[in-house]
N, C-alpha and C positions, 0 to 999 in steps of 0.2 A: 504494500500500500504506500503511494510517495503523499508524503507531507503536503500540505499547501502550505508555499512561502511564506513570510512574516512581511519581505519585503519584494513584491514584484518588479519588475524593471518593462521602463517601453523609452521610445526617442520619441522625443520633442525636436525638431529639425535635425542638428547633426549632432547635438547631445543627448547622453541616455540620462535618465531619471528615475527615481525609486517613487515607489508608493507606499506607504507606509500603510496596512491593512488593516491595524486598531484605529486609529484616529485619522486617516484620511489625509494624512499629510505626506504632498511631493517635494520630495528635494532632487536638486541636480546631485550627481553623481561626479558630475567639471571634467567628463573625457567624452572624446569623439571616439576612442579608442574601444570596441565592442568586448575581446579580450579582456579588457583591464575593468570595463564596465562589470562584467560575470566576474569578477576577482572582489571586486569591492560589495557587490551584492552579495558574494558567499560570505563575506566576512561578518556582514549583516544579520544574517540569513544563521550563522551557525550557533547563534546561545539558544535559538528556538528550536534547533534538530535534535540539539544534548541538553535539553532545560538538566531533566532530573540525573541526567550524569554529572552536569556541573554544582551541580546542586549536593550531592554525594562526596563529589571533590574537593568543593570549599566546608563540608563538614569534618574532610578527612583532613584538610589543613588543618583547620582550626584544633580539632581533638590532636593534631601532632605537635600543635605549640602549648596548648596545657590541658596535659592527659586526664586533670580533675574536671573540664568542663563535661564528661560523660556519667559521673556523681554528684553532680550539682541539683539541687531543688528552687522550686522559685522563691522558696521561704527562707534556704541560703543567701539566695541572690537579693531579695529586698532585706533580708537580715543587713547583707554586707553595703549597702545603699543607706540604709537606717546610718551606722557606725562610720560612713565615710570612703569607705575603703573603695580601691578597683575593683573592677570585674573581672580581674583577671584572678 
């Protein structure tokens, strides 16, 4: 099953343009270049193909800079906000 885009691409005279599919908004892309157009649109295009893989990845950052944030509670977390302290 292929995705539909987050950001579709078409030409406005001899520059290509994106479309933005939540909210309706086009922006120029600033190339005539068709290649580089599909380059800058997959760039676009790719945190919507891996939402929940990037999403998995910046958990797995985060838990590898402090391995207590996987036993934390929220009563910890507003305890340590109550007394001042980081979040960290």
């Amino acid at each position: 099953m292929k995705m539909k885009n987050q950001y579709p691409m078409f030409r406005r005279g001899n520059v290509w343009w994106c479309h933005e599919n939540q909210t309706g908004k086009q922006e120029s892309l600033k190339t005539k270049d068709k290649t580089e157009a599909v380059r800058l649109l997959s760039i676009r295009n790719e945190p919507y193909r891996f939402s929940a893989f990037n999403l998995q990845l910046a958990r797995t950052h985060l838990q590898m800079s402090n391995p207590e944030i996987t036993r934390r509670t929220w009563q910890g977390l507003m305890d340590s906000v109550i007394q001042g302290q980081s979040f960290e």
